[in-house]
N, C-alpha and C positions, 0 to 999 in steps of 0.2 A: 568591786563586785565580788561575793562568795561565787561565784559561778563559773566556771571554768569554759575559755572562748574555743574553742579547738577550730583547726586550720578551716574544717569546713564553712564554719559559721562567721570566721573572719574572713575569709572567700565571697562570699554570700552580701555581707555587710558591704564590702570593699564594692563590688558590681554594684548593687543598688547603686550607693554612694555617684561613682562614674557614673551610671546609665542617666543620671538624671542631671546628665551636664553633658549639654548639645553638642558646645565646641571643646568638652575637653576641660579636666582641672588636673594640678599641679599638687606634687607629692604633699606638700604643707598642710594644703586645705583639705586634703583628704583625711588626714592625719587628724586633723581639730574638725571635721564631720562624725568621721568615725569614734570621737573622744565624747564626742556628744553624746551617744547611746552606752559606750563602754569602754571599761580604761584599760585602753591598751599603749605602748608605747613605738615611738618613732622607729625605734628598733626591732621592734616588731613587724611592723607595718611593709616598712618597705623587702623585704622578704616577701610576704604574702604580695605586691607589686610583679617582684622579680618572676616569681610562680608562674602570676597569672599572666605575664606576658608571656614566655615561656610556652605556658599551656597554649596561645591563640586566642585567649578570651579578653586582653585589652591590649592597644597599639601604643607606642611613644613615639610622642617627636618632641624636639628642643625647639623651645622660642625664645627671643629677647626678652628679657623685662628687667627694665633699668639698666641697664648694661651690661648686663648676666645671663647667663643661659637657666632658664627654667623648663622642665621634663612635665611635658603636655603626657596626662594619657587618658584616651578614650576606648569605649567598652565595640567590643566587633558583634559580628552574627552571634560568633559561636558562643560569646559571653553570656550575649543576650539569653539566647538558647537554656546555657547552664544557669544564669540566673532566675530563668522561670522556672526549671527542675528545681533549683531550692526556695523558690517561695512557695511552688506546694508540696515541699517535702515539709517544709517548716510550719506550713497552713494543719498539715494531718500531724505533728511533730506536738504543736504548742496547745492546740485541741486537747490532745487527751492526756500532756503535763496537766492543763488549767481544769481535767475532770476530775485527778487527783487532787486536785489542791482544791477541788472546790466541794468536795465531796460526790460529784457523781461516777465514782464507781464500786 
C-alpha cells in the first residue's frame, strides 16, 4: 500500500477487527484480518495490541489450544467508546479525501 498506516488508524483497524468477535480472538488471526485490508506486519501489530491494552480499550486472557497457551483478547467499554470516536472521525475523514479525488471540491 502507497499509503502510510499511522498508529491511529491501525488502532481503529485493530478495534473493529476485536469488536466483531463475541468470545474473543487470538493475536494470529488478528494479524491475517488486519492483512486483509492492509499490509502491515506481525511486528507491527502486536505493539498496537500492547497499546491498546495498556490504554483499557481491550482485555487478555490465555486459553489452551492444543497444548499451548494462546492470548485471547477482547475489546472493553471504553474500546468500544473509542472505536465509535474513530468511525466517525473517519466517516468526516474519507468524505472529503473521496471529494478531492473525485472532483468535488
Amino acid at each position: 500500500m502507497v499509503f502510510n498506516t499511522g498508529a491511529a488508524l491501525l488502532d481503529a483497524v485493530v478495534l473493529a477487527v476485536v469488536s466483531g468477535e463475541t468470545e474473543g480472538t487470538y493475536g494470529y488471526k488478528i494479524t491475517q484480518d488486519v492483512r486483509n485490508v492492509m499490509d502491515v506486519s506481525e511486528s507491527t501489530l502486536y505493539p498496537v495490541l500492547r497499546r491498546l491494552l495498556k490504554d483499557g480499550c481491550l482485555t487478555s486472557e490465555d486459553r489452551q489450544f492444543d497444548g499451548r497457551n494462546r492470548r485471547y483478547y477482547k475489546i472493553t467499554d471504553k474500546g468500544r467508546e473509542k472505536l465509535g470516536i474513530y468511525k466517525e472521525e473517519w466517516g468526516i475523514y474519507s468524505s472529503k479525501i473521496n471529494a478531492i479525488f473525485l472532483g468535488g471540491i
